[in-house]
Steps between C-alpha positions, in 0.01 A plus 500: 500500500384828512183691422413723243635849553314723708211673247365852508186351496590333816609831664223684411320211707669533816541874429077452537498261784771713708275851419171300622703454856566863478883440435696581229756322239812628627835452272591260778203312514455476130916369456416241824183360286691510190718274623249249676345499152843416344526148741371204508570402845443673842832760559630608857485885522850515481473313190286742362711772644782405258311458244338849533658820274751704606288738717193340520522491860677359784452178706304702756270579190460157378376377811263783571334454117484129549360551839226721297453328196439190747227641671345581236499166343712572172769289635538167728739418772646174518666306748713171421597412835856707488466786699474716177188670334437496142280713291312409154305706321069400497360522159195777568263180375557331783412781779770297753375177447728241358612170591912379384701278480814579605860359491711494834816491276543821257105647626405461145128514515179337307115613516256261575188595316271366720375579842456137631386582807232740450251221617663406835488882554192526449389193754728658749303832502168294528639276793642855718272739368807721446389753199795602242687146515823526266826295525872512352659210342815461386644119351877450533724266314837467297413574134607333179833701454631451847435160544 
């Protein structure tokens, strides 16, 4: 299952987002999100690597964009317990936050819409006092097709 193909309206978005951090949408940049936008499941950089052009970049390259494009939210790491990071791209609605479900056999992954947990955050922050209370959460299963 894949997504729909990577829009210009989409790259003029992160174009935005990337010049509002004072970076810029580098050929290599723009071919690693084009791919992201291409999957629907999380991809190793390698992965991605592979997947990239010929001369888009090199491995080095990948790493360094996804390191960036991380930090600045437009992409999440995840880790299924294997040693290996993946990458998926974070629709610019969602500004990082996104709960999945995700399956431990071929990584295919599914959004949960809601954030169930907003209220137990919320409690929490009351109860420490802590100020800017946020939490990751990630669901992992075996979905329908690998079963």
């Amino acid at each position: 299952m894949s997504r729909s193909s990577f829009k210009r309206s989409e790259s003029s978005g992160w174009h935005d987002r990337l010049r509002q951090e004072s970076c810029k949408l580098t050929g290599p940049r723009r071919a690693v999100l084009q791919v992201l936008g291409e999957q629907a499941r999380p991809l190793t950089s390698r992965e991605i690597f592979r997947q990239l052009p010929p001369g888009a970049g090199d491995l080095a390259t990948v790493y360094r964009s996804l390191g960036l494009l991380e930090r600045l939210g437009m992409v999440k790491r995840f880790h299924f317990g294997d040693g290996v990071a993946r990458f998926a791209l974070l629709e610019e609605r969602h500004h990082g936050h996104q709960h999945h479900l995700v399956c431990t056999r071929c990584s295919n992954m599914v959004e949960i819409g809601d954030c169930i947990v907003r209220e137990l955050e919320e409690r929490i922050a009351a109860r420490s006092k802590f100020k800017a209370v946020t939490h990751r959460l990630e669901f992992f299963g075996v979905c329908p097709a690998c079963q």
